[in-house]
C-alpha positions in Angstrom: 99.3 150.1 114.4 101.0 147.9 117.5 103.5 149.5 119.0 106.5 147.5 118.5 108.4 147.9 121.4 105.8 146.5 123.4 105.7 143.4 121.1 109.2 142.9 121.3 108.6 143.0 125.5 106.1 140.6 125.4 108.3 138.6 122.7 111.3 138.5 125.2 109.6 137.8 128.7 107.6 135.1 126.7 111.1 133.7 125.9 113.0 134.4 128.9 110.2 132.4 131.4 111.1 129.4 131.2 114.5 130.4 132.4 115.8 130.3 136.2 116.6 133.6 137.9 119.9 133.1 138.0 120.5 131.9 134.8 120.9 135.6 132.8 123.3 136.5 135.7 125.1 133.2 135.1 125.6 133.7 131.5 126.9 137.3 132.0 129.3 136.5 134.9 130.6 133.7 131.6 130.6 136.7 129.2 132.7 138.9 131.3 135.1 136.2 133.2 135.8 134.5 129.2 136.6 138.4 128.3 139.2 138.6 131.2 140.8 135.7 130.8 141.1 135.8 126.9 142.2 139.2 127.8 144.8 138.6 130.2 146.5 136.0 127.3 146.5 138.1 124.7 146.9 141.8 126.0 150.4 141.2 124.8 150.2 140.4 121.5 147.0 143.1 120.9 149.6 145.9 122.5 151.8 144.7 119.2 149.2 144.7 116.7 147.9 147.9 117.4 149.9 149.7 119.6 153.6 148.8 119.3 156.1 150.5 121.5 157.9 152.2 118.3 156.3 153.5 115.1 157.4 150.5 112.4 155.2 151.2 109.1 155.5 153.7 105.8 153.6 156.1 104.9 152.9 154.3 102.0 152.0 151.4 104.2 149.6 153.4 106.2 147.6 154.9 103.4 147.4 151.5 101.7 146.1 149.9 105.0 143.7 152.6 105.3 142.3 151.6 101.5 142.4 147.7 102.5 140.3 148.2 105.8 137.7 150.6 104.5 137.4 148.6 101.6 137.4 145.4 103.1 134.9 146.8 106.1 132.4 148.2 103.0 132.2 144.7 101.4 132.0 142.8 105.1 129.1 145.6 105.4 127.2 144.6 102.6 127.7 141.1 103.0 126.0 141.4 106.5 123.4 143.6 105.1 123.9 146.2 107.0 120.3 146.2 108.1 119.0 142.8 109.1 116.9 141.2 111.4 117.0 138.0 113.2 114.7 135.4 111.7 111.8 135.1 114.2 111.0 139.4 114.0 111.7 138.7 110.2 108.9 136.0 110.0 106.5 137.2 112.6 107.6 140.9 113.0 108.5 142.4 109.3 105.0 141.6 107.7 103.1 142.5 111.5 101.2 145.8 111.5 104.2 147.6 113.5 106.0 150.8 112.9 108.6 149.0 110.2 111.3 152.5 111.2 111.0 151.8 114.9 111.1 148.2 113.9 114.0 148.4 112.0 116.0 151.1 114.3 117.5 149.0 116.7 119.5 146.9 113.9 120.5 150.3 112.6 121.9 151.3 115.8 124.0 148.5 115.5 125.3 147.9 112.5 126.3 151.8 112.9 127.9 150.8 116.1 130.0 148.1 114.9 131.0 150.1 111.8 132.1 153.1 113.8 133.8 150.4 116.2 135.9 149.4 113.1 136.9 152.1 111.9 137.7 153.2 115.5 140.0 150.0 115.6 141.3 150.3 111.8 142.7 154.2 112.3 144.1 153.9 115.9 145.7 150.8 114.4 147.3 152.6 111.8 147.8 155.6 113.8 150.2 153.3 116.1 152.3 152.1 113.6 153.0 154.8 111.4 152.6 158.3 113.9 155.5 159.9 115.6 155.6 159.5 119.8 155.2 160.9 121.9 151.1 161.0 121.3 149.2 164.5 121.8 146.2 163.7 123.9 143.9 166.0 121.4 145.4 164.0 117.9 145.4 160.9 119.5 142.2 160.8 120.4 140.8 162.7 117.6 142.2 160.6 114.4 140.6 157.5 116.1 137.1 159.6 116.5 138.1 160.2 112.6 138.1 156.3 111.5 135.0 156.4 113.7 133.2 158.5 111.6 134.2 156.7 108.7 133.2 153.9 109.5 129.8 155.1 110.2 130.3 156.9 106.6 131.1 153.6 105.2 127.6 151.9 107.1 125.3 154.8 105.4 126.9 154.1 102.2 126.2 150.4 102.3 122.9 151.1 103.8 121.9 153.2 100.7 123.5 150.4 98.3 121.0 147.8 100.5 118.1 149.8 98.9 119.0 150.3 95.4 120.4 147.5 93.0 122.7 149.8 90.8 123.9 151.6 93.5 124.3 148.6 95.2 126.4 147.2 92.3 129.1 150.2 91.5 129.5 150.2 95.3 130.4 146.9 95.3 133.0 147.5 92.5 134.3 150.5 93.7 135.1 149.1 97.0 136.8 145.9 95.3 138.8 148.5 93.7 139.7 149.9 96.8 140.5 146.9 98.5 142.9 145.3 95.9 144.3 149.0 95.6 145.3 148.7 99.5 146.7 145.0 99.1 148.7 146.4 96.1 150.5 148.9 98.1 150.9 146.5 101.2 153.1 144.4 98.3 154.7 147.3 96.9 155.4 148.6 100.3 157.3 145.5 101.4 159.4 145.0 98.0 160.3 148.6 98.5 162.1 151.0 101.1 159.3 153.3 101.3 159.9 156.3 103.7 158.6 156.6 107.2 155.7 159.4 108.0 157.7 162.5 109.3 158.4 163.1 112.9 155.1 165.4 114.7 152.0 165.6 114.7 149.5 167.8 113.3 147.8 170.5 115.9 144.9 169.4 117.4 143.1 172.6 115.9 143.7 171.0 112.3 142.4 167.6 112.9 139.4 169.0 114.8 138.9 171.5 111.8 139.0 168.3 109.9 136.6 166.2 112.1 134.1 168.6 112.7 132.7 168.8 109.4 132.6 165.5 108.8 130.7 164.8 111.8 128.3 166.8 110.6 128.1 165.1 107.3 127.1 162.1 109.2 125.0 163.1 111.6 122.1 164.7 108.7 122.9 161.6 106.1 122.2 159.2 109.6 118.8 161.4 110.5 118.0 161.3 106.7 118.8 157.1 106.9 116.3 157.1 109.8 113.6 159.0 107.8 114.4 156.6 105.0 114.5 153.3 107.2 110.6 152.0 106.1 111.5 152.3 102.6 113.9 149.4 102.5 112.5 146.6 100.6 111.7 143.4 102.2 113.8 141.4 100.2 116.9 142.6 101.3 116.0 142.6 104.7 115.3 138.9 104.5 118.0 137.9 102.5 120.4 139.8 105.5 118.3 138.1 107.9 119.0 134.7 106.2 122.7 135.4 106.2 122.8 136.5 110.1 121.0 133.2 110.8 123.6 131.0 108.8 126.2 132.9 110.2 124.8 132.2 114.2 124.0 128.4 112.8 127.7 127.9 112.0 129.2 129.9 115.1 126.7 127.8 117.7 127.2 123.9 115.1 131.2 124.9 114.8 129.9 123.9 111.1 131.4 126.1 108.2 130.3 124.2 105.6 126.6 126.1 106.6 128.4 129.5 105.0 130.0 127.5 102.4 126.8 126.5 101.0 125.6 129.6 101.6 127.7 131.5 99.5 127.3 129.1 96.8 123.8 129.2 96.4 123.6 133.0 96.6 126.1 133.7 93.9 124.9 130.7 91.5 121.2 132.1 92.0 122.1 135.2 90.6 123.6 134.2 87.5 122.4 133.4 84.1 124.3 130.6 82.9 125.7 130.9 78.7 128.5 128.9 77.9 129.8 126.8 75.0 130.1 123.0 75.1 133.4 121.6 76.0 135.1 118.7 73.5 133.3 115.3 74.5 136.9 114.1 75.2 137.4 115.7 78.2 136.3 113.5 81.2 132.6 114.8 82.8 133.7 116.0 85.9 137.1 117.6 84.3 134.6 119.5 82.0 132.4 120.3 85.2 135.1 122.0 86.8 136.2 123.5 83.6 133.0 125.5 83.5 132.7 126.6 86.4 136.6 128.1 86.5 135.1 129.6 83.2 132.0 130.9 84.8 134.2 132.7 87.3 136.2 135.2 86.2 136.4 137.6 88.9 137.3 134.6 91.7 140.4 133.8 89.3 141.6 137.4 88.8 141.3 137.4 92.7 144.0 134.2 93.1 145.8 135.7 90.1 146.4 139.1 92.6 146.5 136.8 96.1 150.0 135.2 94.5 151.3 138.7 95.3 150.5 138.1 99.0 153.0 135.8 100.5 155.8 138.5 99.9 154.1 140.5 102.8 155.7 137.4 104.6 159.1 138.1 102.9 161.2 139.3 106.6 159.2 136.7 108.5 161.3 133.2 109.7 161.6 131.1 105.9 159.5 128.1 107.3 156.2 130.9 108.3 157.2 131.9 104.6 156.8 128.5 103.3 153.6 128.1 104.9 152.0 130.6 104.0 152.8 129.8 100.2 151.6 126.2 100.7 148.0 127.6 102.2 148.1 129.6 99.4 147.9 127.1 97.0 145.4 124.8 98.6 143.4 128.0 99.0 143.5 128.6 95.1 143.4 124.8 94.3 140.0 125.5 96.1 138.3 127.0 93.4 136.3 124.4 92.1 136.2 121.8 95.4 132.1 122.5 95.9 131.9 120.0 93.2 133.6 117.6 95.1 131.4 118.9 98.3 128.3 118.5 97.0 129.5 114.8 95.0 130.5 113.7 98.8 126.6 114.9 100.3 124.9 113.3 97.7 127.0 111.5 94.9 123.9 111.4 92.0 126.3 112.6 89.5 129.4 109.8 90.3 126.1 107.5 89.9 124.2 108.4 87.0 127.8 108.4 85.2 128.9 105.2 86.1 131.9 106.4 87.9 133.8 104.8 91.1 134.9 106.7 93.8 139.0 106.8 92.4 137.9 107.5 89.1 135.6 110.7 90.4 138.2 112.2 92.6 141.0 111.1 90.2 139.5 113.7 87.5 138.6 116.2 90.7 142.0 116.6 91.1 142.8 117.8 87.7 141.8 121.2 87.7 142.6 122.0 91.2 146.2 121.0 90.7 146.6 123.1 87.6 145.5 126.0 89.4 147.3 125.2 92.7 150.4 124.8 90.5 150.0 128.1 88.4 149.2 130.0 91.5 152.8 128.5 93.5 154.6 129.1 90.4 153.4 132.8 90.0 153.7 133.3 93.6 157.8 131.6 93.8 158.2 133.4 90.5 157.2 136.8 92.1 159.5 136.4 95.7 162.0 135.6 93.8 161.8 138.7 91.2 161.4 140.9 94.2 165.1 138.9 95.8 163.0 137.1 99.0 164.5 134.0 98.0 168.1 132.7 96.9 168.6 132.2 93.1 167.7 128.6 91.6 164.4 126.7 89.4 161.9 128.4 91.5 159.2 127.8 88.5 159.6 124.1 88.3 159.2 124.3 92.3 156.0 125.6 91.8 154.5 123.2 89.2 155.9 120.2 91.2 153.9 121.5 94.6 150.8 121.4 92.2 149.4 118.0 93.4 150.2 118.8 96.9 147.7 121.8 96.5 145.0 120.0 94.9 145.1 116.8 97.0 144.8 119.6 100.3 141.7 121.0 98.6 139.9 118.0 97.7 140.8 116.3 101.2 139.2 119.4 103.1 136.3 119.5 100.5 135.8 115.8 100.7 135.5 116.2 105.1 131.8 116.8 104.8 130.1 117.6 108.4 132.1 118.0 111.6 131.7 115.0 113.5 130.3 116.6 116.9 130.1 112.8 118.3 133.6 112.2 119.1 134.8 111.9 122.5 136.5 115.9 123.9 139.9 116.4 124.6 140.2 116.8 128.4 143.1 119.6 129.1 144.1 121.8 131.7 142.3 124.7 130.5 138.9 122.8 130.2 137.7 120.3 127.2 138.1 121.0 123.9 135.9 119.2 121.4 137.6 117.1 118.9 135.3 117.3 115.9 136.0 121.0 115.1 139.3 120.6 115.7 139.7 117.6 113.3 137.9 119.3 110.6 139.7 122.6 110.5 142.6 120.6 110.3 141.1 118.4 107.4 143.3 119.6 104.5 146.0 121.3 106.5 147.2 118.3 107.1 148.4 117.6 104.0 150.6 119.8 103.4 152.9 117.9 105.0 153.7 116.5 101.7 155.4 120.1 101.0 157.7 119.6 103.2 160.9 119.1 101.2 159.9 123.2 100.4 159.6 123.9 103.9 163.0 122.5 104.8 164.1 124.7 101.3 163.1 127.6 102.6 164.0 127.4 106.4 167.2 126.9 105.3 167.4 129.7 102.6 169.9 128.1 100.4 170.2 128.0 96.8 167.5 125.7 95.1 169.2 123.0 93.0 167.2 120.8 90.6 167.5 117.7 93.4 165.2 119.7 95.5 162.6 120.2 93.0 163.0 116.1 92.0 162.3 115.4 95.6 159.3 117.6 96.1 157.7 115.9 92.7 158.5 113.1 94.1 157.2 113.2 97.3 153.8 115.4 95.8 153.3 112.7 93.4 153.8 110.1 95.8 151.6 111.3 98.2 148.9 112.1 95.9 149.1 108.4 94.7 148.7 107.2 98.3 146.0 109.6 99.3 143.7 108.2 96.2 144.5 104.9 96.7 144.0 105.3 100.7 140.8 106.8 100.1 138.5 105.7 97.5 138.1 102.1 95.6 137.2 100.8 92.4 133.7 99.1 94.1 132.6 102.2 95.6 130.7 105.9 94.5 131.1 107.5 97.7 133.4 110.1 98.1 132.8 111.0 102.0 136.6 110.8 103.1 137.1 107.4 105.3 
């Protein structure tokens, strides 16, 4: 048996000797320097987000943000792995006659460190803007060491669900649950006057008493995760390996389309595909899409509950409002757009089927703006239940901002690669490179075409029946110009121009 650690010495002087002296000093000097500057911008609006200078949130607020962030930290857990290794010790390392525990310990100290980082983050968050001030030094610092622990809680649970496929899959559920239980209240809580938490805070005694145990909890299920770390099977250690590596591939390319793809191979691998056969009327790629909204059920209960979202927005400034309803919408329009990404990498389906370009991304559109125009009208149809917006056709609003939806979706599906070869923007603050810029922007851009409902909703007038006339008009219009502008007749292609 090789003792790992001195393999994974060797491994790092080997890769380090090419380097100069000064390099590693440079590169931390960067690390820290970009940490006070970004620091220095935003210590301001950080204060606000977790620390504002008065307690603004409801109790019910509080414990429903509490569900959201341990739910949403469990799933971002298990997405991760939590255990993973990077892909050279996973090739070289994982199948080398080393101690796999001490192998695998260092990633455990880290995932646990992150988690408990979280959670640290997620209840002194929380504790800002519901609790009382002044803050008691002992309950102040205590109910942070409490989301802390959590979160550490939350990283031995994962761990465990990494090992065990049934586990694995009621966890998942569960914490689903959870999360859409915590986004249900954060709705609830803004369509309602829910009371504030009470003024004082609890005695430091009682939130040690309440700590204490639950530190112990975690330290023996940790020690018995360490005694348990050589049992985890290799598969899941390489599959978390494989998604840590896509995840540094995108962050070091500025490519998200490397996650995209990701995600879509890993949940189409999985599945076991049964469905009936469409009628031969509908168009190929309108029946393509129509499957695959079919074959996901759980992504379209998801949009079905995000319409409720945008009325967290409901006290914001009406034209934030309007944007976030009109991201909304592109978002949900988005549900069936890897079609359209995988037709503009390699269009063998447009071919084989005898289809141009405008006739491809004519019936592309189709689903996408049914769904985009379901989810606006759900989502108009639910501010205005709850009174966040002035009386008038909200509906028909909704179902005219369809196409603007769809052709958003398909523009940013349709952007392919980012373009790393154009020319940076020169600034002030340094250079800025164009081609990540342009493509995050791919898509947003056209929702400009929803502008007649920004306007509507800046304004906060009455809707009349005009307005909705003029944002068909301009949707349809735009969608008309956006086909014709970017595809012909002579053409299979669908890589946007």
């Amino acid at each position: 048996m090789t003792d790992v650690g001195a393999v994974r010495r060797w491994v790092r002087r080997t890769r380090s000797a090419h380097r100069e002296r000064g390099e590693t000093l440079g590169n931390f000097y960067f690390a820290v320097l970009f940490v006070f500057i970004v620091g220095g911008m935003v210590h301001r609006q950080l204060a606000a987000v977790f620390w504002p200078g008065t307690p603004n949130a409801s109790e019910l607020a509080a414990y429903s943000l509490a569900a959201a962030v341990a739910g949403g930290l469990y799933l971002a857990l298990r997405r991760l792995g939590p255990l993973a290794l990077s892909r050279p010790a996973a090739s070289w390392l994982l199948t080398a006659p080393v101690s796999r525990r001490r192998l695998l310990l260092p990633s455990l100290w880290v995932a646990t460190a992150a988690a408990a980082a979280a959670g640290a983050l997620g209840a002194f968050a929380i504790v800002g803007h519901v609790a009382a001030r002044p803050v008691p030094a002992g309950a102040g610092a205590l109910l942070p060491l409490g989301g802390a622990l959590l979160g550490g809680a939350l990283m031995l649970t994962a761990l465990g669900a990494q090992g065990e496929r049934r586990w694995a899959s009621w966890s998942d559920d569960a914490a689903y649950v959870l999360l859409a239980a915590g986004l249900a209240g954060l709705v609830a809580d803004s369509a309602v006057a829910a009371p504030h938490a009470p003024a004082g805070w609890p005695a430091a005694s009682v939130v040690a008493t309440a700590t204490g145990p639950l530190a112990v909890v975690v330290l023996v299920f940790f020690l018995l995760a360490v005694r348990g770390l050589a049992r985890t099977p290799n598969d899941r250690i390489l599959e978390a390996s494989r998604t840590a590596g896509t995840f540094a591939d995108s962050a070091f390319g500025v490519e998200p389309s490397f996650v995209t793809e990701m995600v879509e191979r890993r949940y189409w691998g999985r599945r076991r595909l049964r469905s009936r056969r469409l009628p031969e009327r509908i168009p190929a790629l309108v029946a393509q899409d129509l499957l695959m909204v079919r074959r996901r059920p759980r992504r379209l209960l998801w949009l079905a509950g995000s319409a409720a979202l945008p009325s967290l927005l409901a006290h914001a400034p009406g034209w934030v409002l309007a944007m976030a309803v009109l991201v909304g919408g592109m978002v949900a329009g988005g549900v069936t757009t890897a079609n359209v990404r995988t037709d503009a990498g390699n269009p063998w389906m447009p071919r084989m089927l005898g289809l141009s370009s405008r006739t491809a991304v004519l019936q592309r559109l189709v689903v996408p703006g049914v769904v985009a125009a379901l989810w606006y009208t759900a989502a108009l149809i639910l501010l205005g239940v709850l009174g966040d917006l002035p009386p008038g056709p909200w509906w028909a609003l909704g179902a005219a901002l369809g196409p603007v939806g769809a052709v958003a979706a398909v523009r940013k599906a349709r952007t392919g690669f980012v373009d790393n070869s154009l020319l940076p923007l020169e600034t002030p603050a340094g250079s800025i490179a164009t081609g990540p810029v342009l493509a995050a922007f791919a898509g947003v851009d056209v929702l400009i075409l929803g502008l007649p409902t920004i306007v509507q909703m800046a304004q906060g007038g009455p809707l009349s029946w005009t307005g909705v006339i003029v944002q068909a008009a301009v949707a349809g219009f735009g969608a008309r110009a956006y086909l014709s502008g970017t595809t012909a007749t002579d053409r299979v292609e669908l890589s946007a121009r």
